[in-house]
VEXNU-409417 format. One line per field, with one value per residue (C-alpha): residue number from 1; residue in one letter; x, y, z. Coordinates in Angstrom, 2 decimals. Example, Ala and Ser with C-alpha at 12.3 -4.5 7.8 and 13.67 -1.06 7.14 Angstrom:
BEGIN
nr c(1_2);
rest c(a_s);
u c(12.30_13.67);
v c(-4.50_-1.06);
w c(7.80_7.14);
END
This chain:
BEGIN
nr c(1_2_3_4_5_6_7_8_9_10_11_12_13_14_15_16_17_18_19_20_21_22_23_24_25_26_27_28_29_30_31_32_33_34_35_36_37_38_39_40_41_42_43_44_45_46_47_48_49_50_51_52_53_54_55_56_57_58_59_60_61_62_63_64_65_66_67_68_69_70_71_72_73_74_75_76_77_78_79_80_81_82_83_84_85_86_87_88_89_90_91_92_93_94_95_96_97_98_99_100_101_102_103_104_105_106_107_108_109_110_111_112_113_114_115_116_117_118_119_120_121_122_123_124_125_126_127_128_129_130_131_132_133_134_135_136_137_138_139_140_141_142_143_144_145_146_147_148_149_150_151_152_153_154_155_156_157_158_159_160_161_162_163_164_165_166_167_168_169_170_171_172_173_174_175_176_177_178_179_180_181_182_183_184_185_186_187_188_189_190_191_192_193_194_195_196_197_198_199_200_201_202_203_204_205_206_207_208_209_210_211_212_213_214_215_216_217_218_219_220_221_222_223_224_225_226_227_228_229_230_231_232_233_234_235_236_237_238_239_240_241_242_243_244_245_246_247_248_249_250_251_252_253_254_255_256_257_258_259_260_261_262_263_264_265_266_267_268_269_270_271_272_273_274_275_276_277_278_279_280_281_282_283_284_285_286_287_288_289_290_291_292_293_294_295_296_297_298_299_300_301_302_303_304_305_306_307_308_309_310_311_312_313_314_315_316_317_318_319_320_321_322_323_324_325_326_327_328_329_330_331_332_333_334_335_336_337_338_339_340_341_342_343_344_345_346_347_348_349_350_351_352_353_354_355_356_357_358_359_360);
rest c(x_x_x_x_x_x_x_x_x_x_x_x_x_x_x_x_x_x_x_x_x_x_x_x_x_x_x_x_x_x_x_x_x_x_x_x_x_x_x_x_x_x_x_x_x_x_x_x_x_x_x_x_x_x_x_x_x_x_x_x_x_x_x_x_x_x_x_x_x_x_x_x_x_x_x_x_x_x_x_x_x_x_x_x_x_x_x_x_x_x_x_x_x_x_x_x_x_x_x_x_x_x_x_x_x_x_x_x_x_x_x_x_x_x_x_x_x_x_x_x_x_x_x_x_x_x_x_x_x_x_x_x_x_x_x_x_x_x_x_x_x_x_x_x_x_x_x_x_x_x_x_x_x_x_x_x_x_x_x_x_x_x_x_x_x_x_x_x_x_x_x_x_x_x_x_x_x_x_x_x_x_x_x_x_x_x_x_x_x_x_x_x_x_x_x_x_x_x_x_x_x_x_x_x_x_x_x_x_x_x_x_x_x_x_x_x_x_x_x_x_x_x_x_x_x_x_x_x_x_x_x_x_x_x_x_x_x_x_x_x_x_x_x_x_x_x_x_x_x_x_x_x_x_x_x_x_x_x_x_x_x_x_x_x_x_x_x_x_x_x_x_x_x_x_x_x_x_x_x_x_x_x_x_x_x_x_x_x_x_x_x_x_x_x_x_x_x_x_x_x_x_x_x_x_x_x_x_x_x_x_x_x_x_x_x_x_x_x_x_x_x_x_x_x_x_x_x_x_x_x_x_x_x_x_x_x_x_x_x_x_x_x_x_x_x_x_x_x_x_x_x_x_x_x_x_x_x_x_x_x);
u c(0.00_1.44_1.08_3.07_7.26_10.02_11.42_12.65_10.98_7.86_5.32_1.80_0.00_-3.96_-6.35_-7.22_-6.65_-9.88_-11.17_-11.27_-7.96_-4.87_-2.07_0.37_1.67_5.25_6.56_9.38_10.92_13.25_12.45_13.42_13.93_13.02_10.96_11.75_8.34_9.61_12.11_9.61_7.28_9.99_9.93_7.06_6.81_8.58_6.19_3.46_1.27_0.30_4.32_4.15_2.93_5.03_3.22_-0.69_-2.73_-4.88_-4.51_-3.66_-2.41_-0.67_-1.46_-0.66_-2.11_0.22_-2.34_-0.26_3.79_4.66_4.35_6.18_8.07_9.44_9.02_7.46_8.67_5.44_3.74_3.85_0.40_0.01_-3.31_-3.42_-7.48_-8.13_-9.61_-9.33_-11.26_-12.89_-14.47_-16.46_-13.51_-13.37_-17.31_-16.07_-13.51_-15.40_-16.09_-12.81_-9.77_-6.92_-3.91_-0.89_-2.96_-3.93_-7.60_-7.76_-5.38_-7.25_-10.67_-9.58_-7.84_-10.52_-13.55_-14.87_-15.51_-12.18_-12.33_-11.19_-11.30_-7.90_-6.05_-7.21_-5.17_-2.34_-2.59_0.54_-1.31_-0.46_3.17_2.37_2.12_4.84_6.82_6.24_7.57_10.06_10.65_11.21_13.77_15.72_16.01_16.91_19.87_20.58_21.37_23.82_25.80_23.64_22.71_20.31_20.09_18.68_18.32_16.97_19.59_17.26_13.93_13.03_16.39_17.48_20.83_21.93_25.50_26.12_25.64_29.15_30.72_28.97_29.68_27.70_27.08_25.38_23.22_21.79_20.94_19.45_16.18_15.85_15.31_12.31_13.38_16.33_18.48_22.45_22.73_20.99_20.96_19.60_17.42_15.83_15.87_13.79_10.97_10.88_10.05_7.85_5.63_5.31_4.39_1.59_0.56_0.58_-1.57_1.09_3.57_7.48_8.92_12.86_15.64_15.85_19.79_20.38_23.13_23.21_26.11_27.81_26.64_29.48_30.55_28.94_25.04_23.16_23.16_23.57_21.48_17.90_18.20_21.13_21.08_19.64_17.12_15.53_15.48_14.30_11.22_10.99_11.35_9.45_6.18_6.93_3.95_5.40_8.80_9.53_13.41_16.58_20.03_23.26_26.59_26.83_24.26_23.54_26.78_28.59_27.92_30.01_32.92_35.78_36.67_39.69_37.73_34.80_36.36_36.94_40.67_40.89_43.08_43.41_43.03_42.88_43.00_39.84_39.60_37.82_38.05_39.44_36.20_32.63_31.58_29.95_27.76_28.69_27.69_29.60_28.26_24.47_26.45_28.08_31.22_31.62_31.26_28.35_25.68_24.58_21.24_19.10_15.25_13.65_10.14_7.45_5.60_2.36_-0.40_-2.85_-2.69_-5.82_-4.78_-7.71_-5.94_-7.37_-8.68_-12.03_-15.50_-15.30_-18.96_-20.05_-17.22_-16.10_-13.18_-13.79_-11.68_-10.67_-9.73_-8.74_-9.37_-8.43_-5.12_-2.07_1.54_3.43_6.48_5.57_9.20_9.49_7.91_9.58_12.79_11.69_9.69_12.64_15.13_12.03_11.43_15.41_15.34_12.78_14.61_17.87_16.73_15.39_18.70_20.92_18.42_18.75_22.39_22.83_21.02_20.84);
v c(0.00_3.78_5.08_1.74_2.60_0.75_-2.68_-2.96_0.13_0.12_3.50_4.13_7.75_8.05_10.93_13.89_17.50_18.13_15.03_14.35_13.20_12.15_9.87_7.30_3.96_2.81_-1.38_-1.83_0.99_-0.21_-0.79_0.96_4.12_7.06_10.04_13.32_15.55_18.41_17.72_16.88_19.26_21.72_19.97_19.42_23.21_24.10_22.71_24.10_26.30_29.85_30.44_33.42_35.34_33.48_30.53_29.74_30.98_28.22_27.30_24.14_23.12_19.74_18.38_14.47_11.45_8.27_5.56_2.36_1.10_3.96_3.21_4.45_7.53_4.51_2.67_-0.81_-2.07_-2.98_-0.75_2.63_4.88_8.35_10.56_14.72_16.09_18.38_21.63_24.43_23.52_25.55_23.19_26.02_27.59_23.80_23.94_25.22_23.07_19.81_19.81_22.40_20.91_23.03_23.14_20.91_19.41_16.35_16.71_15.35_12.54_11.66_11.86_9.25_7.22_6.77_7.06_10.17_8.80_10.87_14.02_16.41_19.23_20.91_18.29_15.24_12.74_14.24_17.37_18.47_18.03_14.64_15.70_16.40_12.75_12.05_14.38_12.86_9.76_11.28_13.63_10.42_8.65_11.53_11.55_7.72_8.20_11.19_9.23_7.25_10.56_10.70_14.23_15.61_18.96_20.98_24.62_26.75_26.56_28.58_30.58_31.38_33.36_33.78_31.39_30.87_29.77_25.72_23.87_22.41_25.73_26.40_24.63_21.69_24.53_26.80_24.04_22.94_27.01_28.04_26.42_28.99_31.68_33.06_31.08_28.37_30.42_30.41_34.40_36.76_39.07_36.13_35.90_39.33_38.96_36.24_38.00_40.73_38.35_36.25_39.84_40.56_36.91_37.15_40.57_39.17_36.00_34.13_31.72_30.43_27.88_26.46_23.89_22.71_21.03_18.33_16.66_13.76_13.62_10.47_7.55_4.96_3.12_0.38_1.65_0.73_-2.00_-1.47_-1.42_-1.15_-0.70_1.51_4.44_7.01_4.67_4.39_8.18_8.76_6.61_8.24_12.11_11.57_11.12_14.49_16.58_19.38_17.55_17.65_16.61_15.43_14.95_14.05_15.31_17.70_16.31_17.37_19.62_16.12_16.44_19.38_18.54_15.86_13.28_14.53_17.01_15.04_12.19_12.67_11.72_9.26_10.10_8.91_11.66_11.14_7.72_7.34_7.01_10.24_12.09_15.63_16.58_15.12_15.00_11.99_12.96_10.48_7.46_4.85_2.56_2.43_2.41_4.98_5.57_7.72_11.11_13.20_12.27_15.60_16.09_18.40_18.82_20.41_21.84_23.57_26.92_26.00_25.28_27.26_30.71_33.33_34.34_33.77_30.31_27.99_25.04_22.74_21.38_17.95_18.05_20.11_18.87_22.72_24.88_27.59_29.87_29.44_31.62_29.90_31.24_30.26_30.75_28.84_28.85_31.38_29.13_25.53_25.25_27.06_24.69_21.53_21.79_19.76_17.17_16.96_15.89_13.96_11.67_11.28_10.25_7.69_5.98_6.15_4.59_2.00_1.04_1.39_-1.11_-3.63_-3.12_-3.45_-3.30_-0.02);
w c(0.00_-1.03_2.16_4.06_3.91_5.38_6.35_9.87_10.77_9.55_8.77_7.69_7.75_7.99_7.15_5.47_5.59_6.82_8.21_12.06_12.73_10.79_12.68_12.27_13.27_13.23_13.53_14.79_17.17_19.92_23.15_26.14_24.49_26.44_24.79_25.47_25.29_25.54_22.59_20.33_21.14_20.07_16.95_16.05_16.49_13.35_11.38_12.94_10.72_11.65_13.45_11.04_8.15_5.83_6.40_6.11_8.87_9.53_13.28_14.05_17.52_16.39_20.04_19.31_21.24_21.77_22.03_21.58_21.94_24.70_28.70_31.56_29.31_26.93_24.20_24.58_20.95_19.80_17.62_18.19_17.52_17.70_15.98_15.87_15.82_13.65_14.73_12.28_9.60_6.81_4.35_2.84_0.76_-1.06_-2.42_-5.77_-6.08_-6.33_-9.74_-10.75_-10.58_-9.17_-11.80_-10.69_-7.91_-6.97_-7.36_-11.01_-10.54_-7.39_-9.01_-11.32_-9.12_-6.45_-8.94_-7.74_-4.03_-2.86_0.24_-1.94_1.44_1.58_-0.29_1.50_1.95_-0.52_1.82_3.40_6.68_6.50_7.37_11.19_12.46_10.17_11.63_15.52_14.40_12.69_15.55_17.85_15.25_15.30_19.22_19.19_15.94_17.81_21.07_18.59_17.67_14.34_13.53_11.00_10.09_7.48_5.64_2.97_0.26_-2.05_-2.26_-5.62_-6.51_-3.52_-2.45_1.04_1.65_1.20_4.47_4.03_4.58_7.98_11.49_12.86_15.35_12.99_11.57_14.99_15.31_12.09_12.94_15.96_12.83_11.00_8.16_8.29_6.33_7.44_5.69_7.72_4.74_2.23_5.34_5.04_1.85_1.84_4.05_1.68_-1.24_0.67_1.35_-2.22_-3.27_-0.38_-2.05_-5.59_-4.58_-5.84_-4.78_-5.13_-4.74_-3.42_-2.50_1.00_1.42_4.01_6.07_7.46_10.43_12.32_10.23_9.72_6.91_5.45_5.92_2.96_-0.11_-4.09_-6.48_-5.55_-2.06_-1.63_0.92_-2.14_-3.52_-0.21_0.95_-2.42_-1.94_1.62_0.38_-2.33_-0.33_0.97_-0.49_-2.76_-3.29_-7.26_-7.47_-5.36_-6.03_-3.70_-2.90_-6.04_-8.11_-11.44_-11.06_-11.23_-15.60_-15.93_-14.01_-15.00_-12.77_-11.87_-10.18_-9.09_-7.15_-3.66_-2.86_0.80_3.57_6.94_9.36_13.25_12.49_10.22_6.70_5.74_1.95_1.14_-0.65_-0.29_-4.36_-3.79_-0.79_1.64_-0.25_-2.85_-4.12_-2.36_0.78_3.39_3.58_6.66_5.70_6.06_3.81_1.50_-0.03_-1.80_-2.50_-4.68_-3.61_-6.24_-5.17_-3.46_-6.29_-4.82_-5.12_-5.58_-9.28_-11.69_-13.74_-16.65_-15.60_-16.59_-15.22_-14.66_-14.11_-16.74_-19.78_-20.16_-19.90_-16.82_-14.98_-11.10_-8.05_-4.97_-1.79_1.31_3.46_1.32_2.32_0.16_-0.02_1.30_1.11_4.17_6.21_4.61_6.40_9.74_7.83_5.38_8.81_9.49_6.29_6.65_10.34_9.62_6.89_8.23_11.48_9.30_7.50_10.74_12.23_9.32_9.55_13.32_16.57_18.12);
END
């Protein structure tokens, strides 16, 4: 089933956008490991809507419910349940759109695929709502890699045209920080940048969209398999289930074409007694597998499909072309908001391959 992921560790999501609750279920976390609230509450903060005015204003408290695998402040090991009501919902702004499909969303697809009998109410089940539960169990497999020395962090690299600096030029330090800003960029004047554009998109009912870039620190060598399951095939399938998310590439990527191989491969060395590379072209992975450094992604996330500019579309009802203007309250940038269930969709998957690789 699409909405299943993962072998040792084990995910499915539930619900809709604007149905009565949404929640997940996870096989296979270990037991014994002890959950820090307050941690994840912090969390599960940044992807909170209505922080700002950059990001939509409908009011959701995110207040989960563990209702299976947790007991005395610890895992059990069996599985693990958690659900999220939801409370601020406006169903009325969605009337219109039953029969009008919104360009480059899911409605059309979905209508198809589920012979009309889909919730089409903010998304439904393709909504980026679906991202909160996600991100509690993701929250919780970042706390146990994190008790490992695994650390995930990530950042804006880009907003529209805007660039922030690489996250391999800045500190661990500076990576754990940059989610304490407005938005998780590294430049405070990209930063301020950024609000500035983010205002005029909101004043031009329009939207943008941008890269968020990844890095994954303290996993050892040997993580992973080739071919189909290597360590990129399976945080593809993981990050791809990320609403929004349109591309993703590793280390440098696409760059990788217009280089030459003297420049591209990353020389080894042994430094304080490890084998470690000069350069990290390759994002920390050969072969499927990791080989010790840091492992370096990108994602690529479209501007939010909804936006309240009159756009071409058709009746599905009525067999015609028509026109459409959504209203509502839409993210500006849904990029914005993808950075903690970006370190999130990672956790999950990493924790997965560690635990098929070792016991933890």
């Amino acid at each position: 089933m699409s909405s299943l992921i993962g072998n040792k560790l084990k995910i499915g999501l539930f619900g809709e956008s604007h149905g009565s609750r949404i929640g997940a279920i996870a096989y296979g976390f270990p037991s014994g490991f002890e959950i820090s609230k307050d941690e994840l509450n912090k969390f599960l903060s940044r992807r909170k809507t209505g922080q700002n005015k950059f990001t939509t204003q409908r009011k959701e408290t995110d207040d989960y419910e563990i209702v299976s695998g947790y007991y005395n402040d610890r895992t059990t090991g069996t599985p693990f349940a958690v659900i999220i009501k939801n409370n601020d919902i406006n169903s009325k702004d969605y009337e219109q759109l039953k029969y009008k499909m919104r360009p480059s969303h899911a409605d059309y697809t979905g209508h198809i695929k589920y012979k009309g009998f889909e919730d089409n109410r903010g998304g439904g089940h393709f909504s980026g709502r679906i991202t909160a539960p996600l991100c509690v169990i993701g929250g919780i497999a970042l706390q146990i890699l994190k008790s490992k020395g695994i650390e995930i962090y990530a950042h804006i690299k880009s907003l529209y045209d805007i660039e922030d600096v690489p996250i391999e030029k800045v500190s661990i330090e500076e990576q754990k920080k940059v989610c304490e800003k407005t938005l998780a960029f590294f430049d405070d004047e990209k930063l301020e940048e950024a609000k500035i554009l983010l205002e005029n998109i909101k004043k031009e009912k329009n939207s943008v969209g941008g890269i968020i870039e990844l890095a994954v620190h303290g996993v050892k060598a040997g993580i992973g398999d080739p071919i189909f399951d290597s360590v990129e095939s399976r945080l593809s399938s993981m990050i791809f289930g990320i609403p929004g998310v349109k591309g993703l590439e590793f280390g440098c990527g696409f760059g990788c074409s217009k280089m030459k191989g003297s420049l591209h491969n990353d020389p080894f060395e042994i430094k304080d007694s490890k084998i470690v590379t000069t350069t990290n072209n390759s994002g920390g992975i050969n072969g499927g597998i990791t080989n010790g450094m840091p492992i370096i992604l990108r994602t690529a996330v479209k501007p939010t499909a909804s936006i309240g500019l009159v756009q071409d579309t058709v009746d599905i009802k009525e067999m015609k072309n028509t026109k459409l203007e959504i209203t509502g309250r839409h993210d500006p940038a849904i990029a914005v908001r993808i950075v903690p269930v970006l370190e999130a969709a990672v956790a999950i998957s990493m924790l997965d391959m560690i635990l098929e690789n070792t016991d933890i």
